[in-house]
MDAnalysis code that builds the backbone (N, CA, C; Angstrom):
import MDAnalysis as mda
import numpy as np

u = mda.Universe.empty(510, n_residues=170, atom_resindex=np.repeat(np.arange(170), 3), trajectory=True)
u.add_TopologyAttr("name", ["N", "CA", "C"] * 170)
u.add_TopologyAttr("resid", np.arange(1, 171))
u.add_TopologyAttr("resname", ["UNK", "UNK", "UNK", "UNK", "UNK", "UNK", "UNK", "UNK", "UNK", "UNK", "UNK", "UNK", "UNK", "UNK", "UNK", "UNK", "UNK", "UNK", "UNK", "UNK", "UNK", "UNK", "UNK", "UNK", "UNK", "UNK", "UNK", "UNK", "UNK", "UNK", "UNK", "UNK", "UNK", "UNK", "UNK", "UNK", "UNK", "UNK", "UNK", "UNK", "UNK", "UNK", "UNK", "UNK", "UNK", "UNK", "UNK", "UNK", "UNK", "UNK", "UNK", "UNK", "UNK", "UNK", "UNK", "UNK", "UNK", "UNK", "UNK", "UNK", "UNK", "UNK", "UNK", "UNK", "UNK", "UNK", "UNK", "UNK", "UNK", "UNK", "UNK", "UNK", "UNK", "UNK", "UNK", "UNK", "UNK", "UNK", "UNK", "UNK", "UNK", "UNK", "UNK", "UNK", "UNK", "UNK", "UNK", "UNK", "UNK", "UNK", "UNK", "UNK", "UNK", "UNK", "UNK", "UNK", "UNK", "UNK", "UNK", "UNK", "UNK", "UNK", "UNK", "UNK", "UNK", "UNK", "UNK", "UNK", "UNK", "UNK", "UNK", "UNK", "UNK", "UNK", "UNK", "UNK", "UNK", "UNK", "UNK", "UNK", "UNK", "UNK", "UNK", "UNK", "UNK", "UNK", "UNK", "UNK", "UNK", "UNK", "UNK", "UNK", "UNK", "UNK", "UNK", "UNK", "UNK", "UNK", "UNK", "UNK", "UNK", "UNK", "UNK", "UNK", "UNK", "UNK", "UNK", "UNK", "UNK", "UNK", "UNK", "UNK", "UNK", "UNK", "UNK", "UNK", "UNK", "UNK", "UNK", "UNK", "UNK", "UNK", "UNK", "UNK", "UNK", "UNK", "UNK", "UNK", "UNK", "UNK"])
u.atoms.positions = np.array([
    [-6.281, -29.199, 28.329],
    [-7.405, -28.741, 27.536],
    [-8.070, -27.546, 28.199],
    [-8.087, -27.376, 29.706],
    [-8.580, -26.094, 30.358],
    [-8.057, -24.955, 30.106],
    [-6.776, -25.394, 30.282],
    [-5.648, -23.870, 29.813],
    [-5.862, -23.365, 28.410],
    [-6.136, -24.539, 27.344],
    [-6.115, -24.208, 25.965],
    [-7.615, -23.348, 25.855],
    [-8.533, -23.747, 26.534],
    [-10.063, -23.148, 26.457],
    [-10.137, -21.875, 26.757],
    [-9.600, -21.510, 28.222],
    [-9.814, -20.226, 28.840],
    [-8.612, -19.262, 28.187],
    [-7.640, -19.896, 27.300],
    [-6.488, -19.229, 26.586],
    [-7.443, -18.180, 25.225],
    [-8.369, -19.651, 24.461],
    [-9.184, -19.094, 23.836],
    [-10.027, -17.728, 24.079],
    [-10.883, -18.422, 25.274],
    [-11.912, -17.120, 25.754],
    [-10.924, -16.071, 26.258],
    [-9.603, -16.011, 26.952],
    [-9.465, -14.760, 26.936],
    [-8.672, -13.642, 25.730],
    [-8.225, -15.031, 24.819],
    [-8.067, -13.909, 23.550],
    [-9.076, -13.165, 22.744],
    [-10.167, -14.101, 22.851],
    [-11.621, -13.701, 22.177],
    [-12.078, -12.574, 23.009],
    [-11.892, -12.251, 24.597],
    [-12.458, -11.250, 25.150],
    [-11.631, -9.961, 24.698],
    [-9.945, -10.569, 24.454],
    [-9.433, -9.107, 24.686],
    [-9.322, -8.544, 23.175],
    [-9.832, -9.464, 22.359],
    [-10.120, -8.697, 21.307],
    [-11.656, -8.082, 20.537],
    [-12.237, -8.627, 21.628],
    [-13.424, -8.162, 21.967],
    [-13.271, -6.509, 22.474],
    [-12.499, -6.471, 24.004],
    [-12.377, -5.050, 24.255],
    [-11.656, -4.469, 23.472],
    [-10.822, -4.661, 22.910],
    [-9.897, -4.008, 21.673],
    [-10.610, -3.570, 20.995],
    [-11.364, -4.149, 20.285],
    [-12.383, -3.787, 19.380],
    [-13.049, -2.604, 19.527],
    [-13.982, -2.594, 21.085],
    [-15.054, -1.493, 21.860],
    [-14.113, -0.428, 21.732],
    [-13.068, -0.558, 22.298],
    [-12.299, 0.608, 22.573],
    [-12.097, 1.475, 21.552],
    [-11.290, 1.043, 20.108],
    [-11.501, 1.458, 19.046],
    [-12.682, 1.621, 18.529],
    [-13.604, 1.110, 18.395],
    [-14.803, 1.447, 17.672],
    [-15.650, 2.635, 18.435],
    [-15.358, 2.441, 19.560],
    [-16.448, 3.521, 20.723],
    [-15.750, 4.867, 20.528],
    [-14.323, 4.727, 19.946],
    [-13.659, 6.706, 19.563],
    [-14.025, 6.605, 18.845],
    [-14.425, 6.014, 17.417],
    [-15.322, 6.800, 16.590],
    [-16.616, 7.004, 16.367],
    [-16.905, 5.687, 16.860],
    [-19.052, 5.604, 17.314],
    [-19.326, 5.652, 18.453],
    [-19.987, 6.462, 18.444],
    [-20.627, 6.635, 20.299],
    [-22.081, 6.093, 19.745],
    [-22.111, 4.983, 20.574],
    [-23.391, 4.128, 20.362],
    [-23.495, 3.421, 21.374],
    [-25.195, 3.344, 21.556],
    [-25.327, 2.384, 22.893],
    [-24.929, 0.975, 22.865],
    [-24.942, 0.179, 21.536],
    [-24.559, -0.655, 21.177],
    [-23.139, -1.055, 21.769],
    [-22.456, -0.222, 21.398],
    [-20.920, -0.394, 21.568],
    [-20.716, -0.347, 22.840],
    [-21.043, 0.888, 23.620],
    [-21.038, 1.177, 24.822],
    [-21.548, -0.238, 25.952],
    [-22.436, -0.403, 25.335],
    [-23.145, -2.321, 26.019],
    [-22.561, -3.207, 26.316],
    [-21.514, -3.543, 24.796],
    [-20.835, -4.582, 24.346],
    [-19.788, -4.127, 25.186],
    [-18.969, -2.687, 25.681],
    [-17.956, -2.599, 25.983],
    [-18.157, -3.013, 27.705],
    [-19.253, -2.971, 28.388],
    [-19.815, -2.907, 29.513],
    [-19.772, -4.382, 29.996],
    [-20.264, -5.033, 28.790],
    [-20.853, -6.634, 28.708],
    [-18.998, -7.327, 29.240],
    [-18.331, -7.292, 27.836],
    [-16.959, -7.929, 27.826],
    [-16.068, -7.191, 29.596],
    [-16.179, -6.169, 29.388],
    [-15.634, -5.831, 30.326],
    [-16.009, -6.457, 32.169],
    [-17.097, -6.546, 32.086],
    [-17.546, -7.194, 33.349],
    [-17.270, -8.752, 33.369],
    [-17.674, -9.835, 31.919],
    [-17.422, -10.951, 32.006],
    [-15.757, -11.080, 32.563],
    [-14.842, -10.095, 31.782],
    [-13.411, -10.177, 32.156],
    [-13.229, -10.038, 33.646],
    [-14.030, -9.243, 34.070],
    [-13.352, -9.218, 35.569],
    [-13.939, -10.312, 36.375],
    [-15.048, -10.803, 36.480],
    [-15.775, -11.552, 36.825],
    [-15.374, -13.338, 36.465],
    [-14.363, -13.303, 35.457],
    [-13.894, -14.870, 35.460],
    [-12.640, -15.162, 35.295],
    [-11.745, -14.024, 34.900],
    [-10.333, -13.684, 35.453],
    [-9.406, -12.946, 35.906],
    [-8.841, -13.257, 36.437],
    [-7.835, -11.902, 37.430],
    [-6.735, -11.513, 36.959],
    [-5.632, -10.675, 37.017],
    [-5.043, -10.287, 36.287],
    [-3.705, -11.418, 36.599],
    [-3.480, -12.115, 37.194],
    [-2.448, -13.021, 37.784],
    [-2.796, -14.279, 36.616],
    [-4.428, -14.623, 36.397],
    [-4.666, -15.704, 35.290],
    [-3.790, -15.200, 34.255],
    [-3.978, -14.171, 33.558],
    [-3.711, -13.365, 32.524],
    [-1.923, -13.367, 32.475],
    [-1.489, -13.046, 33.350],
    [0.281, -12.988, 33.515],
    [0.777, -14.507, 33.633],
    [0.307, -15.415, 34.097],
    [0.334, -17.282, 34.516],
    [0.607, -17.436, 33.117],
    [-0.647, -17.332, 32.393],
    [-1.091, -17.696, 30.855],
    [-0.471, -17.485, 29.598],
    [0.456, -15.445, 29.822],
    [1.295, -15.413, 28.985],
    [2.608, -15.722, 29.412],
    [3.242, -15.862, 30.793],
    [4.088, -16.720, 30.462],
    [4.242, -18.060, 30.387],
    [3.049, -19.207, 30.231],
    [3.156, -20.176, 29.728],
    [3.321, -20.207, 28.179],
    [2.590, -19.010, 27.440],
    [2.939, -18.996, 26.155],
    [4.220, -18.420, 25.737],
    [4.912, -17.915, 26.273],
    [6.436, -17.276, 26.120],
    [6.950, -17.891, 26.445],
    [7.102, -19.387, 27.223],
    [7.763, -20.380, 27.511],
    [7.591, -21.459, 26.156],
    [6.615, -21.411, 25.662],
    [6.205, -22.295, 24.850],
    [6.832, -21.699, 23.415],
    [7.004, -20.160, 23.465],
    [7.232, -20.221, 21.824],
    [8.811, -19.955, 21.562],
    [9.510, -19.718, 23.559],
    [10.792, -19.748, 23.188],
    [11.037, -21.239, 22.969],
    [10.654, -22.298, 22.924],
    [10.836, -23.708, 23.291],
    [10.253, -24.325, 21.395],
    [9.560, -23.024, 20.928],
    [9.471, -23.784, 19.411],
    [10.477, -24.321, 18.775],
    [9.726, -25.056, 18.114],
    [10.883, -25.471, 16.900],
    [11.500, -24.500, 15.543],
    [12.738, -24.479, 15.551],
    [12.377, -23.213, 14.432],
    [12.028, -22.560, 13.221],
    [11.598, -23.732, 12.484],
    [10.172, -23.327, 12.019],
    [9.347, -22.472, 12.105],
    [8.878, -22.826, 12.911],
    [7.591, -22.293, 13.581],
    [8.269, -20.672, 13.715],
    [9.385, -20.723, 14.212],
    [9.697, -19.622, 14.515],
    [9.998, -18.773, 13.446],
    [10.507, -19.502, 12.375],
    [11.116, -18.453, 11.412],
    [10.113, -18.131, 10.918],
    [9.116, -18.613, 10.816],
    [7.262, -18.400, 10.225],
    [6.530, -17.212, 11.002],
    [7.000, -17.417, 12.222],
    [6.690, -16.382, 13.126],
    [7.250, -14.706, 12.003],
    [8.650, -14.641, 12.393],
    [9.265, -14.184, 11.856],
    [9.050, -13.479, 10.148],
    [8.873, -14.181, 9.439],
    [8.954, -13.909, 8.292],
    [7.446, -13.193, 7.958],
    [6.176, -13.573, 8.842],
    [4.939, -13.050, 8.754],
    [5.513, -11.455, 9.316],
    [6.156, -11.405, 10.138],
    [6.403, -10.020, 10.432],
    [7.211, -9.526, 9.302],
    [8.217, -9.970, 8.744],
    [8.995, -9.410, 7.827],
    [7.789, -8.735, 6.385],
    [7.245, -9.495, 6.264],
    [6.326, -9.455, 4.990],
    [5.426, -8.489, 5.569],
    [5.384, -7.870, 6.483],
    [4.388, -6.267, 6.389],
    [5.299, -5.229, 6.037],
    [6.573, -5.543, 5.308],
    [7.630, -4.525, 4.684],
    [7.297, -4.469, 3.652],
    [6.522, -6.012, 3.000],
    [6.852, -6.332, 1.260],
    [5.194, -6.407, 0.945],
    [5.106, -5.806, 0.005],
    [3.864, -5.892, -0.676],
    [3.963, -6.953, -1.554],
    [2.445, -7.090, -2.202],
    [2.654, -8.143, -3.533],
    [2.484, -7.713, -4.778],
    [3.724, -8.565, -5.413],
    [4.510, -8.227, -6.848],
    [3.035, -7.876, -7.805],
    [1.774, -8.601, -8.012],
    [1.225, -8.190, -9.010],
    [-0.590, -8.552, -8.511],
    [-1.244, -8.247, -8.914],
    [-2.623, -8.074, -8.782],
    [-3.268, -9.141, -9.276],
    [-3.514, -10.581, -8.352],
    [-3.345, -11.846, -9.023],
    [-5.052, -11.833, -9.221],
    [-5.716, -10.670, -8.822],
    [-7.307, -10.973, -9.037],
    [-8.044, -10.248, -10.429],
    [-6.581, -9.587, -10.899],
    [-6.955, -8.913, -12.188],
    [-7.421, -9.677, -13.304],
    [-8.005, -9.197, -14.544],
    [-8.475, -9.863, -15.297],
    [-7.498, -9.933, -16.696],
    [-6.711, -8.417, -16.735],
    [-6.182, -8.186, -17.554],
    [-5.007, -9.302, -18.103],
    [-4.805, -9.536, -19.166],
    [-3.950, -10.765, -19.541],
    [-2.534, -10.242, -19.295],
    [-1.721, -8.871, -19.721],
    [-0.799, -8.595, -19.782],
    [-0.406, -8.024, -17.938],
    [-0.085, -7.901, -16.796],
    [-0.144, -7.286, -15.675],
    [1.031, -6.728, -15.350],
    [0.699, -5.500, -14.948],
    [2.121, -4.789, -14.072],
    [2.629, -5.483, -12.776],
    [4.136, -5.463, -12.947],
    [4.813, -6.590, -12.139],
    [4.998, -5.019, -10.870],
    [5.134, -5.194, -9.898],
    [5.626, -3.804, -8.917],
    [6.673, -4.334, -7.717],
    [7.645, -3.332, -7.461],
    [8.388, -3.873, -6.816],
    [8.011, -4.156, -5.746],
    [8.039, -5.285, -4.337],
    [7.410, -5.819, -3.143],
    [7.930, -4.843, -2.434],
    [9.276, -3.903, -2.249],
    [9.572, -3.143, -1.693],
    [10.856, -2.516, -2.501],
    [10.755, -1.139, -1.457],
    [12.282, -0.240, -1.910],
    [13.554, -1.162, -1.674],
    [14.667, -1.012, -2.853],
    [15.651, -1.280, -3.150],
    [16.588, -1.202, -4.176],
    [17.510, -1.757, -4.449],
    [18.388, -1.429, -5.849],
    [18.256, -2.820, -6.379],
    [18.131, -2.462, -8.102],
    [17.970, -4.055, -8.922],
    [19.363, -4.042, -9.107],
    [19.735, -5.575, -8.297],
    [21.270, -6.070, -8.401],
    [21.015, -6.447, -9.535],
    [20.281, -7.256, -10.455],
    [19.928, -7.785, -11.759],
    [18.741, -7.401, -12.746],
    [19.060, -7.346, -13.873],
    [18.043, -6.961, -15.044],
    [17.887, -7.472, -16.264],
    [17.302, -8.676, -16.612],
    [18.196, -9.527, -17.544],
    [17.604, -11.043, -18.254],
    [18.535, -11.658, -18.901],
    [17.541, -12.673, -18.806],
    [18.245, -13.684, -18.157],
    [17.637, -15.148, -17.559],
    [18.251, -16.028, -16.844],
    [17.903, -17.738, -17.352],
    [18.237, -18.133, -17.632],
    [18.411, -19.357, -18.178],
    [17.244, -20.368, -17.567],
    [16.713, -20.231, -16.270],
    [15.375, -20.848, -15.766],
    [14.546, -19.680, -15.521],
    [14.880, -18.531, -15.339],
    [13.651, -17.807, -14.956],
    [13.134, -16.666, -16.156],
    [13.673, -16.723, -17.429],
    [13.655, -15.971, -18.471],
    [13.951, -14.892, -18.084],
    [13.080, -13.960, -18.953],
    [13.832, -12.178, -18.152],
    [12.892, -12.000, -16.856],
    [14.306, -11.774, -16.265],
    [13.997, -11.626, -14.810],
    [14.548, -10.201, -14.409],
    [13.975, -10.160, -12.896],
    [14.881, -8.846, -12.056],
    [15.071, -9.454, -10.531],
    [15.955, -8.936, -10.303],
    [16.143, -9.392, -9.100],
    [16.784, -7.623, -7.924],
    [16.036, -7.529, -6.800],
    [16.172, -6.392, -6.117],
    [16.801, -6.506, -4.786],
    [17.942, -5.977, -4.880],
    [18.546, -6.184, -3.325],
    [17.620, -5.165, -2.173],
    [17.098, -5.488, -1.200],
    [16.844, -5.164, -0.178],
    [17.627, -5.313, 1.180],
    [17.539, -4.606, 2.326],
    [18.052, -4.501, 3.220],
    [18.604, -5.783, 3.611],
    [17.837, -6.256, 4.024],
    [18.281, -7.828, 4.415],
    [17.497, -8.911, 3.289],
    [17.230, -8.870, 2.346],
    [16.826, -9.708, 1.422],
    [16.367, -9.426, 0.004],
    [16.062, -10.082, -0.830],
    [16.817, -10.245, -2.239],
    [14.631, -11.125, -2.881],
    [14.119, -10.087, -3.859],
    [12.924, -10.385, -4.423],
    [13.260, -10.530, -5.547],
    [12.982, -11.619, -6.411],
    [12.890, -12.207, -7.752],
    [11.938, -12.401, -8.179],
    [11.904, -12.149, -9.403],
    [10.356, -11.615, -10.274],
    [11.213, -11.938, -11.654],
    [10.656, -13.667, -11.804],
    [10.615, -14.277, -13.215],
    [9.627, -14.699, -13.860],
    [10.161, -14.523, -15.480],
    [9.010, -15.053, -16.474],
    [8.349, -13.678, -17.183],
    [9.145, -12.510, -17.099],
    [8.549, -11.611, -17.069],
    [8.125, -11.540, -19.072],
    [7.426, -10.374, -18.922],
    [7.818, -10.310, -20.819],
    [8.189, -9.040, -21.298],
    [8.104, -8.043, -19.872],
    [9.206, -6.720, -20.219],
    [9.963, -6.626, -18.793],
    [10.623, -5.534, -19.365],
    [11.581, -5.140, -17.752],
    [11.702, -3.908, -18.112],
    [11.412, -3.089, -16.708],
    [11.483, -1.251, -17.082],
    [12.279, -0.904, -16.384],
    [13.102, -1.670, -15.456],
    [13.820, -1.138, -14.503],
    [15.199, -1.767, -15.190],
    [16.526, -1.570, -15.367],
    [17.740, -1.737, -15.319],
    [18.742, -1.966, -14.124],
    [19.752, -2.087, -14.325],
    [20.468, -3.003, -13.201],
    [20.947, -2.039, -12.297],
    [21.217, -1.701, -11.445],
    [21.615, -0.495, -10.578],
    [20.522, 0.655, -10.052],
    [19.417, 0.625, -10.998],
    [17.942, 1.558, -10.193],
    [17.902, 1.419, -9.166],
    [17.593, 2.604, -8.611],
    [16.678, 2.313, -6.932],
    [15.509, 2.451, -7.397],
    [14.879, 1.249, -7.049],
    [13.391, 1.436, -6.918],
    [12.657, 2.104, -5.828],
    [11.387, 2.501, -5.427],
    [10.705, 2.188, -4.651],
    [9.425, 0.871, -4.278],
    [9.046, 0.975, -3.192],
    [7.843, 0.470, -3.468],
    [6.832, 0.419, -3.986],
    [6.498, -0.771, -4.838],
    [4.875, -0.273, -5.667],
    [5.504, 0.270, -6.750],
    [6.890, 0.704, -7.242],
    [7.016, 0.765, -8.915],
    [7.060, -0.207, -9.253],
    [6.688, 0.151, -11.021],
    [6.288, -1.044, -12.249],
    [8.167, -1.225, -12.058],
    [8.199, -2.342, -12.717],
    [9.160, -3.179, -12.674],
    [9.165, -3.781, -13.900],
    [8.491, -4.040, -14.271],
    [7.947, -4.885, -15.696],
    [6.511, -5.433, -15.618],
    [6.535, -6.674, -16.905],
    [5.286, -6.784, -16.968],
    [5.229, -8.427, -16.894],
    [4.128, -9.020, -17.391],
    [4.287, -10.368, -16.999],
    [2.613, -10.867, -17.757],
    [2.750, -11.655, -18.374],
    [1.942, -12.108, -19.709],
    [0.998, -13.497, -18.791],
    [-0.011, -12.838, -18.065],
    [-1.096, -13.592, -17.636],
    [-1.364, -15.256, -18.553],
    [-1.488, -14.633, -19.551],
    [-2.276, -15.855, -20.208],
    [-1.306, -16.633, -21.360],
    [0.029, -16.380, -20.818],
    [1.165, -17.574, -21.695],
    [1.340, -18.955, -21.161],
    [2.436, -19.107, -21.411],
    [2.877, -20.336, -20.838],
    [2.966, -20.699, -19.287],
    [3.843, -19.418, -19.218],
    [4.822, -20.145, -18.069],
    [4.179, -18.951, -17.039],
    [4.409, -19.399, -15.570],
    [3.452, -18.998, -14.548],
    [4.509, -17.429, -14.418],
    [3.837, -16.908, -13.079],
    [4.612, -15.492, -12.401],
    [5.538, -16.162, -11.566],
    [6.592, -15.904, -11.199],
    [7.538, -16.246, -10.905],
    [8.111, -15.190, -9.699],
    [7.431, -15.777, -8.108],
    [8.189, -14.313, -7.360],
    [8.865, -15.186, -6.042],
    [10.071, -14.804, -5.349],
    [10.571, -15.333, -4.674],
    [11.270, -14.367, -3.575],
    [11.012, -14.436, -2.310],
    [11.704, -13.646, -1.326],
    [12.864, -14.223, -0.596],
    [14.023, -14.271, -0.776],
    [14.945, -15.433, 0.155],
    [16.078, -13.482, 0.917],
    [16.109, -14.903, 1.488],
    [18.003, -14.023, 2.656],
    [18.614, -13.645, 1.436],
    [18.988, -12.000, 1.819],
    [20.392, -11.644, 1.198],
    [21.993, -12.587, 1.668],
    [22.159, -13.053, 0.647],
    [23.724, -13.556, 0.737],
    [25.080, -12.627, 0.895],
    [24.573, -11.189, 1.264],
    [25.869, -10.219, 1.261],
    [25.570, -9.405, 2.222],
])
């Protein structure tokens, strides 16, 4: 429970100085300047840089030792700052533009027997599906980019938005 505490306080400090550092190149304020003075002294004053190296490799021991799960979660949170999201779920509008999560070619354009008209976009290493739609603007072989309309998708019907990111199989 000690290790887990002071693990806390020193992520909270160093994103504390993270913070000063960035904020003090664009505001020069006594404020900031304080806060950067404040964190910075508590840091030296309750750990040394040997705590700090102990600490991350107990955590690099720990997350090569995850389960992989955890790991592929790890993983896939990084993957997903490639992919945006398919549609603007805070809109009001009933009818919404579907957009592609990222650049790629639509292996499919069409309709599908559970997912109605669908598209489906090969990406580098993985494959975005966008069913239920109620148009499709893109055809089978397009390169898209990111953030093009793709189709559209009927807010207030039946059947929900339909988006799915899995592994390319090729």
């Amino acid at each position: 429970m000690r290790l887990r505490k002071k693990l806390a306080v020193q992520a909270i400090t160093c994103v504390m100085i993270f913070t000063a550092i960035k904020a003090s190149g664009t505001l020069d304020s006594d404020i900031i300047k304080k806060a950067r003075m404040t964190a910075g002294k508590y840091f030296t004053e309750n750990y040394t840089i040997a705590d700090i190296l102990d600490t991350g490799n107990v955590i690099l021991d720990k997350i090569k030792d995850a389960p992989a799960s955890l790991t592929s979660a790890v993983v896939s949170v990084n993957e997903m700052r490639n992919f945006s999201a398919p549609i603007d779920e805070k809109a009001d509008n009933d009818i919404q533009s579907v957009h592609a999560a990222a650049g790629g070619i639509v292996a499919y354009a069409g309709i599908d027997k559970n997912l109605g008209m669908c598209i489906k976009i090969k990406h580098q290493s993985k494959v975005s599906v966008y069913g239920n739609l109620c148009t499709i603007t893109a055809v089978t072989g397009d390169r898209v980019g990111k953030g093009d309309v793709i189709g559209t998708f009927n807010n207030s019907g039946e059947k929900e938005f339909y988006y799915q990111l899995e592994d390319s199989v090729v």
